[in-house]
The first five atom37 places (N, CA, C, CB, O) and aatype in JSON, in Angstrom:
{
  "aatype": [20, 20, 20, 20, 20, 20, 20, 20, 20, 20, 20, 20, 20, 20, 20, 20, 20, 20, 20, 20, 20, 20, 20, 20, 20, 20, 20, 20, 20, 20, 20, 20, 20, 20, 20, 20, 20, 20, 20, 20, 20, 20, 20, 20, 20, 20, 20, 20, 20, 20, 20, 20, 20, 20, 20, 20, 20, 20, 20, 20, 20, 20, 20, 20, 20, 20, 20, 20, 20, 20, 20, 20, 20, 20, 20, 20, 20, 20, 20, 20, 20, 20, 20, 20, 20, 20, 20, 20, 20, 20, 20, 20, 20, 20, 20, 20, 20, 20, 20, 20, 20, 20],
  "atom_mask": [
    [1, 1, 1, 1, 1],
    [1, 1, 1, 1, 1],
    [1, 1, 1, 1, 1],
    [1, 1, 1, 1, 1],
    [1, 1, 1, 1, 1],
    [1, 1, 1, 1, 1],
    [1, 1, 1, 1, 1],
    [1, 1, 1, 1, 1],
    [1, 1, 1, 1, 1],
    [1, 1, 1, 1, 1],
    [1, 1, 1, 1, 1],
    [1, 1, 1, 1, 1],
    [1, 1, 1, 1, 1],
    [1, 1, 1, 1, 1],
    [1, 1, 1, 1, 1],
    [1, 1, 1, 1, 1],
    [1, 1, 1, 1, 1],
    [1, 1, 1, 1, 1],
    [1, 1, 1, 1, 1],
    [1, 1, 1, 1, 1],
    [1, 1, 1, 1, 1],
    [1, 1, 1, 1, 1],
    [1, 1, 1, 1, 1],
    [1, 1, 1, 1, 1],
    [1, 1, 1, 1, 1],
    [1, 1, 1, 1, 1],
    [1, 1, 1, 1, 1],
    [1, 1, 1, 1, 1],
    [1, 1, 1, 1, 1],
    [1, 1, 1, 1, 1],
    [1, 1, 1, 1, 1],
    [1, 1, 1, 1, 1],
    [1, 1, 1, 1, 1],
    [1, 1, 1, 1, 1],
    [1, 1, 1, 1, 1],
    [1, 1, 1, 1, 1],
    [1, 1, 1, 1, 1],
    [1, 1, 1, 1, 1],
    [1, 1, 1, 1, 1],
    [1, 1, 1, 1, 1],
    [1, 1, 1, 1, 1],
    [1, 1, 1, 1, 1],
    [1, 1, 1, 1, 1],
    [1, 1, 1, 1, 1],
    [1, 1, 1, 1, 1],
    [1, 1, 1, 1, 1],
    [1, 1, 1, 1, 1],
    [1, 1, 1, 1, 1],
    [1, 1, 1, 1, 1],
    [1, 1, 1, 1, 1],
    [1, 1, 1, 1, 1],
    [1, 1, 1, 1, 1],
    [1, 1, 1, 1, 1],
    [1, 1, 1, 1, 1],
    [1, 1, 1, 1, 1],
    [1, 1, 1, 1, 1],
    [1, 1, 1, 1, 1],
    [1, 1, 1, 1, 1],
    [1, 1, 1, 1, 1],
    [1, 1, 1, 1, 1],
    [1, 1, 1, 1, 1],
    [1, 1, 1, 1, 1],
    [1, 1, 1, 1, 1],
    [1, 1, 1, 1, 1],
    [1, 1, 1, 1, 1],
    [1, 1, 1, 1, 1],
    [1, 1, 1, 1, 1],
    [1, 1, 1, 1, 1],
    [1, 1, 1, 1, 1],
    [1, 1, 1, 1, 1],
    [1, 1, 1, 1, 1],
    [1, 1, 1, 1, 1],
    [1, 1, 1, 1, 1],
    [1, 1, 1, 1, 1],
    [1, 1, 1, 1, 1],
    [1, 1, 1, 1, 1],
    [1, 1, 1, 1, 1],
    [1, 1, 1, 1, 1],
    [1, 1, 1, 1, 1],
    [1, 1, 1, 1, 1],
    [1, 1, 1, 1, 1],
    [1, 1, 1, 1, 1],
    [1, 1, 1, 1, 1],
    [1, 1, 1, 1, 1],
    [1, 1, 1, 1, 1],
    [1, 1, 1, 1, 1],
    [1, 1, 1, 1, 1],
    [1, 1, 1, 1, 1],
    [1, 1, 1, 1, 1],
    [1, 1, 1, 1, 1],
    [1, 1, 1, 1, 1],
    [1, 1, 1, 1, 1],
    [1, 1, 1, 1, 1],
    [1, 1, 1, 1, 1],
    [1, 1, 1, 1, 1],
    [1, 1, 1, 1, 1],
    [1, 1, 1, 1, 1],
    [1, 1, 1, 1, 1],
    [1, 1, 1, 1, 1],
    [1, 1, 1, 1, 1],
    [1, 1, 1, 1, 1],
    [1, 1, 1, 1, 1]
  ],
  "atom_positions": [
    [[23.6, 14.92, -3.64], [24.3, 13.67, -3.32], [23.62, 12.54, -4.1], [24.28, 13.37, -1.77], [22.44, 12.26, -3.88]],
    [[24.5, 11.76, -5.15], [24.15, 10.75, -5.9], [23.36, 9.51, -4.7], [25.63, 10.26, -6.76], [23.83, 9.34, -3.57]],
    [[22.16, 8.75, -5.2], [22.16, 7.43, -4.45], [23.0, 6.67, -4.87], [21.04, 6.72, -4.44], [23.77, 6.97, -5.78]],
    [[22.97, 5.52, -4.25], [24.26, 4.1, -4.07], [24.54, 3.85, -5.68], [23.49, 2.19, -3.15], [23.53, 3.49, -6.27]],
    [[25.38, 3.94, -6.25], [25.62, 3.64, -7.86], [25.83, 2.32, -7.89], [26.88, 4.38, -8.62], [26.19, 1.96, -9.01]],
    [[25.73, 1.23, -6.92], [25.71, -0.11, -7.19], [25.04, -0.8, -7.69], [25.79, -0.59, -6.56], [25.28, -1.89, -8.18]],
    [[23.18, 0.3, -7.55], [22.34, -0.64, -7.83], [22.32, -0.57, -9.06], [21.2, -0.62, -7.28], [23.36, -0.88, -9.64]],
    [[21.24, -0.19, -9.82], [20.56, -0.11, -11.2], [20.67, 1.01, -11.66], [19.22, -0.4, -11.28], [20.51, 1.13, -12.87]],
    [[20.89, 1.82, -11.12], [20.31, 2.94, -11.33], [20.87, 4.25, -10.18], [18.77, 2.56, -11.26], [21.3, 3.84, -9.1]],
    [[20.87, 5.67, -10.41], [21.06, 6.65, -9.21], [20.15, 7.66, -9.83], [22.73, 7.22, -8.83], [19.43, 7.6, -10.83]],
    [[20.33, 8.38, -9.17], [19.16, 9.77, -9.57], [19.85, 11.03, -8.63], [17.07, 9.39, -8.88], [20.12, 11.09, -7.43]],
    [[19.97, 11.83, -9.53], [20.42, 13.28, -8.31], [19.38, 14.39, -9.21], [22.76, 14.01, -8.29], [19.13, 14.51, -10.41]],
    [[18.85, 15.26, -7.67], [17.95, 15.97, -7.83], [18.7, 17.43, -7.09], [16.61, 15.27, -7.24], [19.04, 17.74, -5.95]],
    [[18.73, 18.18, -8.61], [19.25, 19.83, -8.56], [18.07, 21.2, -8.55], [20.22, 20.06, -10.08], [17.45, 21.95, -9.31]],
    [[18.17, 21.05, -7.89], [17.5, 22.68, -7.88], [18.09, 24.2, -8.87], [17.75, 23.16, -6.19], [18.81, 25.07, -8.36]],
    [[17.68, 24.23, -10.05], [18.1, 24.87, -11.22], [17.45, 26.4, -10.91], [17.53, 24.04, -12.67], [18.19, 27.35, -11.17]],
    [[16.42, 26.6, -10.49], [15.9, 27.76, -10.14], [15.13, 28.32, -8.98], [15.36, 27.92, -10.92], [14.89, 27.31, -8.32]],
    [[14.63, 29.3, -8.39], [13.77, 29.6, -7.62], [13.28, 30.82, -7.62], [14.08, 29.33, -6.65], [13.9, 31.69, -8.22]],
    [[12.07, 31.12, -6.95], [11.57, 32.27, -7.15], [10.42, 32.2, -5.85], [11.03, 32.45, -8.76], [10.22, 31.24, -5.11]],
    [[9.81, 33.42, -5.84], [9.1, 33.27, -4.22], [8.17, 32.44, -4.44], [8.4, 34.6, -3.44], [7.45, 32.59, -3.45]],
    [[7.69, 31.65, -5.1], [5.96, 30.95, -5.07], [6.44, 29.61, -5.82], [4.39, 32.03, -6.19], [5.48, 28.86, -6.01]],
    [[7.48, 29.16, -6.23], [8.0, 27.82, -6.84], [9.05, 27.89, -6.9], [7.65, 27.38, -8.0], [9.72, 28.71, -6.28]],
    [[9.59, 26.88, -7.82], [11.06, 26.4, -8.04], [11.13, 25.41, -9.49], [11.57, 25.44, -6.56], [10.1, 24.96, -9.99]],
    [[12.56, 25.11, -10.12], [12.4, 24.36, -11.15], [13.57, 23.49, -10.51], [12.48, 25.05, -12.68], [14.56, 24.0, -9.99]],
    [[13.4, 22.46, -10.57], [14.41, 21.1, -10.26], [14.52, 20.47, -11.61], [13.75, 19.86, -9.08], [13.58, 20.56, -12.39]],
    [[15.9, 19.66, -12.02], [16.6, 18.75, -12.56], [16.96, 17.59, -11.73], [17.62, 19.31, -13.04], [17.38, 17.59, -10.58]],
    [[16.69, 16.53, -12.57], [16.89, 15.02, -11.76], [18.05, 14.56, -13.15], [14.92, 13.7, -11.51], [18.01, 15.02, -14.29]],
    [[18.57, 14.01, -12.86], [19.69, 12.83, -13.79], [19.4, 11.67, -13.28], [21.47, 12.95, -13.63], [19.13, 11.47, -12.09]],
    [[19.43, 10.98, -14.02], [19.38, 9.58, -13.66], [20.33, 8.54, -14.8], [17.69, 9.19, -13.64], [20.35, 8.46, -16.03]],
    [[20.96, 7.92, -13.84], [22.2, 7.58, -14.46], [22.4, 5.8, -14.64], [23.4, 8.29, -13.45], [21.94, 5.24, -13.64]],
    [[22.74, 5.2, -15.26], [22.44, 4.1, -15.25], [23.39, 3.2, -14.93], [21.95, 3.89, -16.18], [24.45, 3.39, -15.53]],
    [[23.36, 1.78, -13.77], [24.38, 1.09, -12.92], [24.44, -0.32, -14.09], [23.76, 0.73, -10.99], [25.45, -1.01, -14.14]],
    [[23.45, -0.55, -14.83], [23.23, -1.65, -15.85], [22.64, -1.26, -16.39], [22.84, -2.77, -15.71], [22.24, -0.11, -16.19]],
    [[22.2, -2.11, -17.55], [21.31, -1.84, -18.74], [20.22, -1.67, -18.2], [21.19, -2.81, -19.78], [19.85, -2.39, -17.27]],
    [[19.25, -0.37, -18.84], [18.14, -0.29, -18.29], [16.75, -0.79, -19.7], [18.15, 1.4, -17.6], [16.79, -0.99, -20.92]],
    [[16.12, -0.8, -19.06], [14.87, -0.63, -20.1], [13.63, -0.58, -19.58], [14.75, -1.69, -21.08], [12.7, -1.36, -19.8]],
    [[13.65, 0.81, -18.53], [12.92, 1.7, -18.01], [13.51, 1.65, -16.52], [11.39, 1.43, -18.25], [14.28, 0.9, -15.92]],
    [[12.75, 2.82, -16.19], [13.1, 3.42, -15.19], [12.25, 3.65, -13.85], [13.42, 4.39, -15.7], [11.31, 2.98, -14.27]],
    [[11.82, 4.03, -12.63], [11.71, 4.49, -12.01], [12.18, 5.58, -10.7], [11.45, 3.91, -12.18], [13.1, 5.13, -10.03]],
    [[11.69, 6.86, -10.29], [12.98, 7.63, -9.1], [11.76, 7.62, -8.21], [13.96, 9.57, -9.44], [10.62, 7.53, -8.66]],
    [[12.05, 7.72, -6.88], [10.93, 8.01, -5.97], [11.75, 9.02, -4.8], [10.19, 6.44, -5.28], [12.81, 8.77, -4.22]],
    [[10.79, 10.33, -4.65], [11.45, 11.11, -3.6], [10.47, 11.5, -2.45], [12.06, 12.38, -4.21], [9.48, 10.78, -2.46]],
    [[10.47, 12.45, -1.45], [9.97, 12.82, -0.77], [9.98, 14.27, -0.97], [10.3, 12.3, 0.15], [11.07, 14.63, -1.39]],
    [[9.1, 15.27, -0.81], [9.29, 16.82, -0.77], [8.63, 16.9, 0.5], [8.62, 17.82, -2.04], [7.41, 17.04, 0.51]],
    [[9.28, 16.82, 1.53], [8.76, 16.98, 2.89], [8.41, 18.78, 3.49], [10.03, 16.2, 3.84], [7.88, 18.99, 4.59]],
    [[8.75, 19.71, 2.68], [8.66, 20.78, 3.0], [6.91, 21.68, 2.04], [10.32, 21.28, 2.65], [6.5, 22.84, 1.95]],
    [[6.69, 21.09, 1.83], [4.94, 21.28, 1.34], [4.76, 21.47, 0.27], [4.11, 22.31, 1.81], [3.73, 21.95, -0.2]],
    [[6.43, 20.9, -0.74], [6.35, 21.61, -2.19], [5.02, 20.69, -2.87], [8.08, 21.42, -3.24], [4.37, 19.89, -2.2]],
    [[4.81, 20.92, -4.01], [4.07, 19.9, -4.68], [4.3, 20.18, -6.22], [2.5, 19.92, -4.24], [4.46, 21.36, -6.55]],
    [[4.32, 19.29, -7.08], [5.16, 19.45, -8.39], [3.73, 19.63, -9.39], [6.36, 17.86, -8.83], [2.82, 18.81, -9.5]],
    [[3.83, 20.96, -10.05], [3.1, 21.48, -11.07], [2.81, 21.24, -12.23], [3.34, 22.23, -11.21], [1.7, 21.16, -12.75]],
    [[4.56, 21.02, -12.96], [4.61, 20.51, -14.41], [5.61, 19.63, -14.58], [4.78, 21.54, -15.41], [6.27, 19.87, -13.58]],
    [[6.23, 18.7, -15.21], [7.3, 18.14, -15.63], [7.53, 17.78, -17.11], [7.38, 17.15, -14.93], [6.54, 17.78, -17.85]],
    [[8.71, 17.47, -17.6], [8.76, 16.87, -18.88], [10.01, 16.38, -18.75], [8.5, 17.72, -20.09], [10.93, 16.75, -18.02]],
    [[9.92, 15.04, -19.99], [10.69, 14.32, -19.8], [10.63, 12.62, -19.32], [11.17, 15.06, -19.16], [11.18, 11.61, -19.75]],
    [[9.67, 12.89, -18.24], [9.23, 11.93, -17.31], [8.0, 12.28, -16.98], [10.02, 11.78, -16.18], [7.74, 13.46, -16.75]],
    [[6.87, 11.13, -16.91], [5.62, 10.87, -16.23], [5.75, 10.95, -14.84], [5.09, 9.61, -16.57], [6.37, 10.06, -14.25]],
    [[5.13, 12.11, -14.07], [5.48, 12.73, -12.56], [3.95, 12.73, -11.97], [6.3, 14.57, -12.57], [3.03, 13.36, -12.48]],
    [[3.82, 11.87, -10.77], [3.14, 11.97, -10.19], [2.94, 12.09, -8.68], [2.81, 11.44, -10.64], [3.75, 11.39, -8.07]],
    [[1.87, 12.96, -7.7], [2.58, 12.86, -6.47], [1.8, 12.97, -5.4], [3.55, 13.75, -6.35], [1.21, 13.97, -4.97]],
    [[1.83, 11.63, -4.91], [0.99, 11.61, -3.41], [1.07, 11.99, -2.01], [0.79, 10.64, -3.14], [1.39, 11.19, -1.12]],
    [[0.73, 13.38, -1.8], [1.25, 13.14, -0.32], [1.89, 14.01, -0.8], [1.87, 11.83, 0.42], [1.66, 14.77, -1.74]],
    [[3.32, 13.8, 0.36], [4.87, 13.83, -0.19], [6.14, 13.21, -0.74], [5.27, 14.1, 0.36], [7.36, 13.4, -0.72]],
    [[5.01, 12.14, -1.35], [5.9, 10.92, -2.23], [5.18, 11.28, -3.89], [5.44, 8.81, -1.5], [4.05, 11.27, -4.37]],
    [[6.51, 11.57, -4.37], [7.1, 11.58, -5.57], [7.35, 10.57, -5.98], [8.01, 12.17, -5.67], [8.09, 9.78, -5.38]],
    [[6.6, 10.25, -7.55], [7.09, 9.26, -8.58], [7.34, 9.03, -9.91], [6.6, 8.59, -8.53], [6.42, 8.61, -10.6]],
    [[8.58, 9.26, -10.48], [8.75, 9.84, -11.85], [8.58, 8.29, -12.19], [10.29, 10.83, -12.34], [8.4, 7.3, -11.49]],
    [[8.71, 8.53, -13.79], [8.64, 7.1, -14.24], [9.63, 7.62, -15.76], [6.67, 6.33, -14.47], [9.8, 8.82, -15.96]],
    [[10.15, 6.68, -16.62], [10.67, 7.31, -17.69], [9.42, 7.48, -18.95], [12.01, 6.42, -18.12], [8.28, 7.05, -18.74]],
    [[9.7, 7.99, -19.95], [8.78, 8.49, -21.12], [8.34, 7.37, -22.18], [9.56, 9.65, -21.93], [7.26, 7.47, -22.78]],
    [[9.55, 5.91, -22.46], [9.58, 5.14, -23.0], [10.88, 5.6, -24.2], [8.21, 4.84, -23.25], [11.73, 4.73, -24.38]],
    [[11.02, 6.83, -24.94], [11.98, 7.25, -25.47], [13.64, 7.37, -24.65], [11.4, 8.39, -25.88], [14.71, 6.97, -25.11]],
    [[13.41, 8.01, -23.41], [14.42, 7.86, -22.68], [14.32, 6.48, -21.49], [14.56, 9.26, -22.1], [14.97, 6.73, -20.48]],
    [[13.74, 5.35, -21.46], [13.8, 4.62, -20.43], [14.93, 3.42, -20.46], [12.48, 4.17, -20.26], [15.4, 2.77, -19.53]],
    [[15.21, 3.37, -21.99], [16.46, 2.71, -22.63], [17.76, 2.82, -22.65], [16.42, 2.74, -23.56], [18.32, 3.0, -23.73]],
    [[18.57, 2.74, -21.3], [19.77, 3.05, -21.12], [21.21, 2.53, -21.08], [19.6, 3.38, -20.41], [21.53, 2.23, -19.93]],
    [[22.15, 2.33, -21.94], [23.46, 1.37, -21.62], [23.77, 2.01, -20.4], [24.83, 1.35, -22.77], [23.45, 3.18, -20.15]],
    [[24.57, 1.04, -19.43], [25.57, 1.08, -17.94], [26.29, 2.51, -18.36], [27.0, -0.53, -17.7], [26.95, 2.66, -19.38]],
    [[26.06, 3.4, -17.48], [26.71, 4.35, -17.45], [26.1, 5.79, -18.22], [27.85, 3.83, -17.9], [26.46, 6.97, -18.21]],
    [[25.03, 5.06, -18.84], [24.44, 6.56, -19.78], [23.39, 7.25, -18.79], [23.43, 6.12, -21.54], [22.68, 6.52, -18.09]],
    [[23.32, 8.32, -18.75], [22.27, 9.12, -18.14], [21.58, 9.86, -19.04], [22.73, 9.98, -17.17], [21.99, 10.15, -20.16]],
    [[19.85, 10.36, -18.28], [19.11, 11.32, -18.91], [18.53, 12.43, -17.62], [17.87, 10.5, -19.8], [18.73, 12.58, -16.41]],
    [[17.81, 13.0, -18.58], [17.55, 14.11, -17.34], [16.25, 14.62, -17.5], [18.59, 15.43, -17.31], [15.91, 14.82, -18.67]],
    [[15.36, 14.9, -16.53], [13.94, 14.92, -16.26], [14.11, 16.57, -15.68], [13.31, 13.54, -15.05], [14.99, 16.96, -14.92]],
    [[13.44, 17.06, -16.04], [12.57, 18.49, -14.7], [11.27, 18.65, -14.27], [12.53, 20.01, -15.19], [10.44, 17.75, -14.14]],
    [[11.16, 19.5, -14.11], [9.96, 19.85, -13.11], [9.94, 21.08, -12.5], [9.87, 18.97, -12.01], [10.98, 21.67, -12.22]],
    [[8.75, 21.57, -12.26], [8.12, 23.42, -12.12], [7.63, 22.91, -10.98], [6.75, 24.36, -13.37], [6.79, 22.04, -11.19]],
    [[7.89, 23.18, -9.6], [7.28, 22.97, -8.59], [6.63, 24.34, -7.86], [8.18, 22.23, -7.83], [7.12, 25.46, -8.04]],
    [[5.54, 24.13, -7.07], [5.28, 25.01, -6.24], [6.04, 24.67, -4.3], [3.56, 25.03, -6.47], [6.35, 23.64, -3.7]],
    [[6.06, 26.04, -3.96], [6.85, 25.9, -2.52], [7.91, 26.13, -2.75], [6.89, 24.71, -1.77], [8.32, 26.18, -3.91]],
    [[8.83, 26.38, -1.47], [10.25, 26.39, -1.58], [11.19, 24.92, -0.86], [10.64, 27.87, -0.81], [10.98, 24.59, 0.31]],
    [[11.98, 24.33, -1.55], [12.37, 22.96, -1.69], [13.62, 23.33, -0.1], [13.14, 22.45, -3.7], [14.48, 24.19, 0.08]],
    [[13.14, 22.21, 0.71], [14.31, 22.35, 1.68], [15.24, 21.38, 1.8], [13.92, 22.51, 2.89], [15.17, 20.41, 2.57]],
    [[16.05, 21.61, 1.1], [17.65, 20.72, 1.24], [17.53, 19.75, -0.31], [17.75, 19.31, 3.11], [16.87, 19.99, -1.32]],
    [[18.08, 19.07, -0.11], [18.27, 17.6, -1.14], [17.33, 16.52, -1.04], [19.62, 16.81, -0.84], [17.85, 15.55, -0.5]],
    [[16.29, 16.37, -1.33], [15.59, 15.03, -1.17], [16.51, 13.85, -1.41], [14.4, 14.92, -2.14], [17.46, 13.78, -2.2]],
    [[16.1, 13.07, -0.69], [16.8, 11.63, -0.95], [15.89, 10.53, -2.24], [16.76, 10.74, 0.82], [14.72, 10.14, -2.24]],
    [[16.76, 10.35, -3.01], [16.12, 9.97, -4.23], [16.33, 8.56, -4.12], [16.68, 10.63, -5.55], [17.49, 8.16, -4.0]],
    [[15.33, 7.71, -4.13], [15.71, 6.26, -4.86], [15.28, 5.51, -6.47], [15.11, 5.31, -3.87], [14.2, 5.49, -7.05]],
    [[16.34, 5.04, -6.79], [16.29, 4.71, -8.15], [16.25, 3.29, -8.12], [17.41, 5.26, -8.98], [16.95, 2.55, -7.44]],
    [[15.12, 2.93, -9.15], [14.51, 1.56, -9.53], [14.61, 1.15, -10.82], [13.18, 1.49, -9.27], [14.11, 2.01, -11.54]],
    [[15.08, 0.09, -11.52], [14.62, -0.15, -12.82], [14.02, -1.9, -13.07], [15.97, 0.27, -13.82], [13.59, -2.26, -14.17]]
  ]
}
């Protein structure tokens, strides 16, 4: 489920793979205005914790998640999207709720 496309920005976070000891997620992040950078912030409330990413600078406290863009992709016209992943450990329960900042 996309966040609010009114603001700046949305972010949807897909779960592309799994396997018993991790998972690989896809984020899009899509742009409500001109961007010129980015931020997504999520929660992995189920004990995942994120291993590798590319694409995006991923960091994660807790169970707060914070991508940031690369500087190559943080430059976006209204309406263009890019897309981030990530190699997580754990198994991901449901849809995190993503919020998007720019």
């Amino acid at each position: 489920e996309p966040t609010d496309p009114s603001g700046d920005c949305e972010a949807e976070h897909t779960v592309t793979g799994q396997w018993g000891t991790g998972f690989q997620a896809e984020i899009t992040v899509t742009a409500g205005t001109d961007l010129s950078g980015w931020t997504v912030t999520w929660p992995y409330t189920g004990g995942e914790t994120v291993d590798q990413a590319w694409n995006a600078t991923v960091t994660q406290d807790g169970e707060q998640v914070t991508a940031t863009d690369v500087g190559y992709n943080g430059t976006l016209s209204s309406g263009d999207s890019t897309t981030f992943g990530l190699i997580g450990s754990g198994a991901p329960t449901g849809t995190p709720e993503l919020a998007c900042t720019a």
